[in-house]
N, C-alpha and C positions, 0 to 999 in steps of 0.2 A: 157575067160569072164572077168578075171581081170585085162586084159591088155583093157579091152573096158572102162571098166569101170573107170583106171585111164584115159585116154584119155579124157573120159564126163566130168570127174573133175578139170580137164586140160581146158578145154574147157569152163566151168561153170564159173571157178574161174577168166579166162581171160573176159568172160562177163561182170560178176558183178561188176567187175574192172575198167572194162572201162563205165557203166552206174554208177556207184557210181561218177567217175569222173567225165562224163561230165554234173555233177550237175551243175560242174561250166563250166568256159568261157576258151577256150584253151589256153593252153599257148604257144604249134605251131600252126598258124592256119593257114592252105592251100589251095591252090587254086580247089583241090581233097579234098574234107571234111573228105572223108575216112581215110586220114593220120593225121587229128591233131591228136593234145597230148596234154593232160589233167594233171594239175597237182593232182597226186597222185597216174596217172597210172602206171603201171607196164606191161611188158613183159616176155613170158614162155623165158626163156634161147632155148628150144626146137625149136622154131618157129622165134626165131630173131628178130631185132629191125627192122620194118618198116620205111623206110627214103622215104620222100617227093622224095629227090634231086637222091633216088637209078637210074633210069632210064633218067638222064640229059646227058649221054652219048649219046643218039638216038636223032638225029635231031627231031624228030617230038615229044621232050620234049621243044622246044622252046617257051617260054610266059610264062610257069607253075613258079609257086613262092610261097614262105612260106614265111611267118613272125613269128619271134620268138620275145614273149613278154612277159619278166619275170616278173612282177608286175599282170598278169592279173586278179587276185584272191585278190588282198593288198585293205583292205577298209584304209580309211583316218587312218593313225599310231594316238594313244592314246600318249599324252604326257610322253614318259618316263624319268625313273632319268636316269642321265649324272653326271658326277665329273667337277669340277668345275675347271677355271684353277689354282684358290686356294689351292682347294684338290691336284692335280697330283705336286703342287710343286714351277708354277711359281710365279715370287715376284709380290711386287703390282708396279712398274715402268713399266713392261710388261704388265702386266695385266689392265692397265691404257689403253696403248697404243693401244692393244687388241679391247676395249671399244670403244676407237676414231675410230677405223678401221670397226667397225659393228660388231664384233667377241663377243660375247657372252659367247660360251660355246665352251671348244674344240672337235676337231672331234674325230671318231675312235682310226682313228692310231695316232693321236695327244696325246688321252690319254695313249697310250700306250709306245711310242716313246718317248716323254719327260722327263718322272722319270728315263727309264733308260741312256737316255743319260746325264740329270742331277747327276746319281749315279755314274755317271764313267764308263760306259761300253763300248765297241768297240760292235755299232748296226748295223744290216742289218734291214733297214725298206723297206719293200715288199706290196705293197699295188695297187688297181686298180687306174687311173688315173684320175687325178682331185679331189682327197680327203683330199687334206693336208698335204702331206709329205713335203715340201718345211718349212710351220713354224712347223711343226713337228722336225725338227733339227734345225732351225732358232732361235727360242724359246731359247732352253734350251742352246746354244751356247750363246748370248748375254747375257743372265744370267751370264752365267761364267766367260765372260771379264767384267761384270760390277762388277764382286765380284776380279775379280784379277786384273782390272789395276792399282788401286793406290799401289800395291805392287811390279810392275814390271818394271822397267826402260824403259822410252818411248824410242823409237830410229829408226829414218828413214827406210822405206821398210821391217817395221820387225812388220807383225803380228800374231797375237795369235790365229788366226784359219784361215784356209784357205779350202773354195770349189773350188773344181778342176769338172770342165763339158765337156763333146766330144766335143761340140760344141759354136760356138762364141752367136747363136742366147740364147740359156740357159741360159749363162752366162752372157749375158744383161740383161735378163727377171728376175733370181735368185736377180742380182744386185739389181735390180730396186726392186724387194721384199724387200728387204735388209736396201736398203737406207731408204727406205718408214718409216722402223722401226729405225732406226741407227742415224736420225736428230731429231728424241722427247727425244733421251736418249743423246746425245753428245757424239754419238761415230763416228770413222771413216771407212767409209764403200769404198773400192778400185775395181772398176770392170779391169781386163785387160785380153786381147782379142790379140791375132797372130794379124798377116798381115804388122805391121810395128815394129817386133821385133830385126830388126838391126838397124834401127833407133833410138830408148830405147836404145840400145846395146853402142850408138857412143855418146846420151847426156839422160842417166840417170836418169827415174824420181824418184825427193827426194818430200817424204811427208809421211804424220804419218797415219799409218795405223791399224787398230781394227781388220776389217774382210777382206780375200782378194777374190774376188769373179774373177775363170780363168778359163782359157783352159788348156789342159795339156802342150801342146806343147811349148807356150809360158810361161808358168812359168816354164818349166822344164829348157830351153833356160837360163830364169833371175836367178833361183839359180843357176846353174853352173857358171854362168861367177861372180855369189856374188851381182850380184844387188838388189837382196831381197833376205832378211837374213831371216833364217829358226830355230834361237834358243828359239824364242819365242811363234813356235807356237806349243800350245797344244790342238788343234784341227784341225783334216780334215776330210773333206766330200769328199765322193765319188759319185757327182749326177749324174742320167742315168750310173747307176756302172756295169749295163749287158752290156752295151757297152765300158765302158774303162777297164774294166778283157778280154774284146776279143784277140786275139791273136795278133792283129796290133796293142794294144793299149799296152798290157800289160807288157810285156818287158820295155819301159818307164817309165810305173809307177812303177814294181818294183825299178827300178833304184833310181830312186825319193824318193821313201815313205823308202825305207829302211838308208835314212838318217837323218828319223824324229825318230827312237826309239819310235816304238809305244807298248804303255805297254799292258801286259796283263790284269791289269785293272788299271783304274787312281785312286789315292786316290785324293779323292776333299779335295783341302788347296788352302793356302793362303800363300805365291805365290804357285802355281802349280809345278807337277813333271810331268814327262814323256807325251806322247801326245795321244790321243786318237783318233779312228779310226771309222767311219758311212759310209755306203753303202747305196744308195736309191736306186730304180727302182720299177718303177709297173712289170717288166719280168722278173726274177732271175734265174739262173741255180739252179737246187737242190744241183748241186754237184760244188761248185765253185773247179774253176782250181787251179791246184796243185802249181803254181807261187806264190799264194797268200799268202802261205807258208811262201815267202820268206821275208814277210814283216809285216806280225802279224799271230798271235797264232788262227788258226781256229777253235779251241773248245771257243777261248775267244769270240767270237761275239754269241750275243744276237742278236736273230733273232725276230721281232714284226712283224706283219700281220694283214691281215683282212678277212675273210669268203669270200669276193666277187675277191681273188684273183686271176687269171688265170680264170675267167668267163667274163660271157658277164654282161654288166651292167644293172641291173635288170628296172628301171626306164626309160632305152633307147628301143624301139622296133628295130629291126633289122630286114628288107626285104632283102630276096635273090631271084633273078629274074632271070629264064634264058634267055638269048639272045643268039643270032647269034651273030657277029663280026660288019656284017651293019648293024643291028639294035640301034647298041649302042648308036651312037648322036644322031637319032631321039628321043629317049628318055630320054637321056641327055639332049636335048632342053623343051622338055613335064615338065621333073619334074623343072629345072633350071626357067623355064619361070614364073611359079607356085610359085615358091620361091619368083621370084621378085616382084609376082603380091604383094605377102604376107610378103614382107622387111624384108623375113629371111635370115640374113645371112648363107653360102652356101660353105663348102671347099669341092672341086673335088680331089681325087688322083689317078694318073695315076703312075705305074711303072718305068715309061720311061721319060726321058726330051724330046723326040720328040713326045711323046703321050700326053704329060702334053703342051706344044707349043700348039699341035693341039688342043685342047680344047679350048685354052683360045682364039685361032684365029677362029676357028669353032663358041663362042658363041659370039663374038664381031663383027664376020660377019652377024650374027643373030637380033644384035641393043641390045645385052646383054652385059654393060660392065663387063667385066671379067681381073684379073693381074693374072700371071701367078711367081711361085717362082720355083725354080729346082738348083740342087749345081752347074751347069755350069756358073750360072748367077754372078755377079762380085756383093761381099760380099756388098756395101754400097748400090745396086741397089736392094737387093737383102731385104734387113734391111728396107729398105727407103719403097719398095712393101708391107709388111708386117705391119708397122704401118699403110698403107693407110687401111687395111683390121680391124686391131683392132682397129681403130680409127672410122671406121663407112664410112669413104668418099666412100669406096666400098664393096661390100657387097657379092662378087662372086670371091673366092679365087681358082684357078686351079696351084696343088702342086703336087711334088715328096714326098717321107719318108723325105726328109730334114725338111718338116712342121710338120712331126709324132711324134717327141718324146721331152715333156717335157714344149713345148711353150704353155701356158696360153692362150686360147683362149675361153675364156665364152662368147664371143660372138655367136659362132656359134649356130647356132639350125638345121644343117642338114647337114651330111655326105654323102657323095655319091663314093663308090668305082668304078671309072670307069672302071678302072683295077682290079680285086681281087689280092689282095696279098696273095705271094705266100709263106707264112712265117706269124704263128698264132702270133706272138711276133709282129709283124710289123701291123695284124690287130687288135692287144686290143690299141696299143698305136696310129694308127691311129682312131680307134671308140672314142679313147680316148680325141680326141679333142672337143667333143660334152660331154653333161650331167657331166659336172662338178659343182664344190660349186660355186654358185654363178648364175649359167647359167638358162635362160629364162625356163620354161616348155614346151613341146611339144617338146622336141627333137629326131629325128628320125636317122638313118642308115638305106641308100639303096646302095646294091649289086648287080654289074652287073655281070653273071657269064659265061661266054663263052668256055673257054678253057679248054681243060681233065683233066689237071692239076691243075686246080681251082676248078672245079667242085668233083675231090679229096679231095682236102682240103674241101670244103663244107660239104660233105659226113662226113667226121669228126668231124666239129662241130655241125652238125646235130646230130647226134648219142651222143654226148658228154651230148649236153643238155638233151633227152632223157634219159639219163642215169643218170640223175643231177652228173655228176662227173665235171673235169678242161677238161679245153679245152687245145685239143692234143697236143704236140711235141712242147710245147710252145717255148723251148729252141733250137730248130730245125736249126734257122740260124743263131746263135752265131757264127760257125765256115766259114760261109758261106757267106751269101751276107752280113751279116753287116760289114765282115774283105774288101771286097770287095770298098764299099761302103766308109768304115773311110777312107780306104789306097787311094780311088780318094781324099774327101776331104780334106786330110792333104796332098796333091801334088799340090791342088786348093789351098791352103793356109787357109783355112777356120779352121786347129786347132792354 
């Protein structure tokens, strides 16, 4: 009798649970009403978490679709306090500049990120994409060469902080932040980028340098042979840092960083001592590799975050759709056509450069023009496509992961995975192109999901949100396709 009776209670208390909840408006809602999810609901451990996507494995699951949308319960936010960037530290010349640029008040990880990088500390800033981190270190770095240049001997190829990025596209984009801020203060701001680093190599560029904004490959290239001198800087960033600790990346940098004497913490003076050390990335391993060891103190880093880290972006809805294989373009045309009817700009990602090809010729055959970007394509062709996209002349961008991590696109207002990737780190930083600061309202992510292995991964961020925990194995292809991946594009020349 008292095993019936826990059971009713079991049963009573899963009721009331889910009619308490769906007072409000789901926050999975499925094409089966049966499976939304409610924020507030819960689940018996006993009976298991119910997923939309459990049965996407059986053909005759083809069409069915969830949309998960985290805001769905959020009335219009009440003005709260915020710290000022007065408060967190920065001077009034920043702070000016701030002003001119629209910036107001800083974000998140801005408040966070700033004081301790202005205190001297070797940071890891970990944050979701599109929030800030870029003048999150930007900030408090300029700070500190405007308090330490007139005390340090100016001298050709020798600056006082240096960002190091995977990739050349970051490293323009970072620059161009950079500069933005670096000509209201009269500082000098250096972007250099691989591909004509024997050239540099045979006639040396001289000029005075503040901040060095690179690649790895190619400055690691210029310190070695002494063309940029390395005793003045006491500052470096590590941007997109989940990708240069990877294993094809990391070997290099230790090599590198361990001839800047990066302290255990900086004492801020005038002139500066020893150099200090920041890691960015929205993806971070929990457990950075043990290489890193070789090159600062891993109890020294101060790690700063935010709540929405390893999640889906609450503000963004996220549809997942199953499809068959030929189903795919027809509805890649359906939502694509829609877009243009409505002048939203629109990146497709496909896994593959011959998938990513077929798209862009599939919707230009269509009378939809579409450019296409992928790392096979030849670097200025490749730079030249992309501004056509941020600039507005076209509005339907069809990409590889090479558009996924890091590049500033608030233009877009709609993601579409035509591929699902197959690696959770690859899709926050491709969703991640959509619903940043700055970007239009109404941005959406839609997910094509076809393959068992996708539909895998599906199943886990399904159950993830469900469970309001992170979303799964975020770290998953550290060793794997990003080593993959870096090690083509530094044989393409692209570091």
């Amino acid at each position: 009798m008292s095993k019936l009776r826990h059971i009713f209670n079991l049963s009573y208390c899963r009721y009331y649970s889910v009619q308490q909840a769906k007072k409000k408006l789901p926050i999975i809602s499925c094409k089966r009403p049966e499976f939304n999810h409610y924020e507030g609901q819960s689940y018996s451990k006993f009976e298991g978490i119910p997923l939309a996507s459990k049965g996407w494995l059986h053909a005759k699951s083809k069409n069915d679709y969830f949309v998960i949308y985290g805001n769905a319960n959020k009335k219009e936010e009440k003005p709260v306090y915020k710290k000022s960037f007065e408060e967190i530290g920065v001077c009034p010349s920043l702070i000016e500049v701030m002003s001119e640029q629209g910036f107001s008040l800083p974000t998140a990880i801005q408040t966070k990120s700033i004081p301790a990088i202005l205190n001297g500390h070797n940071t890891v800033i970990t944050a979701e994409t599109g929030c800030g981190k870029t003048l999150g270190y930007l900030l408090p770095i300029f700070q500190h060469i405007l308090e330490w240049k007139p005390s340090i001997k100016e001298d050709f190829n020798s600056p006082m902080a240096v960002v190091i990025t995977p990739s050349r596209e970051l490293a323009n984009q970072v620059g161009e932040v950079a500069q933005n801020i670096a000509q209201r203060l009269n500082l000098n701001v250096t972007t250099l980028v691989g591909g004509k680093t024997k050239q540099k190599m045979l006639n040396p560029p001289i000029e005075y340098c503040d901040l060095l904004v690179t690649t790895l490959g190619a400055y690691s290239k210029l310190v070695t042979t002494g063309i940029f001198k390395i005793n003045n800087v006491h500052h470096v960033v590590l941007d997109e840092a989940d990708t240069l600790l990877d294993d094809s990346f990391v070997d290099k940098l230790s090599h590198l960083l361990k001839k800047f004497g990066i302290r255990y913490k900086v004492e801020i003076q005038t002139p500066p001592s020893g150099c200090q050390l920041t890691l960015v990335s929205a993806t971070m391993p929990h457990e950075l590799p043990e290489s890193v060891s070789s090159f600062v103190a891993p109890d020294s880093l101060k790690t700063v975050t935010t709540s929405n880290l390893h999640r889906l972006l609450p503000h963004v809805p996220h549809k997942f759709i199953r499809l068959g294989k030929a189903q795919k373009p027809t509805e890649l045309l359906k939502l694509v056509q829609a877009d243009v009817n409505q002048k939203r700009p629109v990146m497709i990602f496909s896994n593959q450069t011959s998938t990513c090809d077929f798209v862009s010729m599939f919707l230009n055959e269509n009378n939809i023009e579409c450019i296409n970007i992928n790392g096979k394509m030849a670097v200025p062709l490749k730079i030249g496509k992309f501004e056509m996209f941020k600039s507005g002349k076209v509005n339907v961008l069809s990409c590889t992961d090479i558009a996924s991590r890091g590049l500033d696109t608030i233009r877009t207002q709609h993601i579409i995975n035509y591929d699902f990737p197959l690696y959770t780190a690859d899709y926050i930083h491709r969703c991640g192109r959509t619903g940043r600061i700055g970007s239009p309202e109404g941005c959406t992510v839609t997910n094509f999901v076809a393959w068992p292995r996708e539909i895998e991964l599906v199943k886990k961020i399904e159950q993830s949100v469900r469970e309001h925990g992170d979303l799964p194995s975020v770290n998953a292809n550290i060793r794997r396709i990003i080593q993959d991946r870096i090690v083509k594009m530094t044989e393409r020349g692209l570091g």
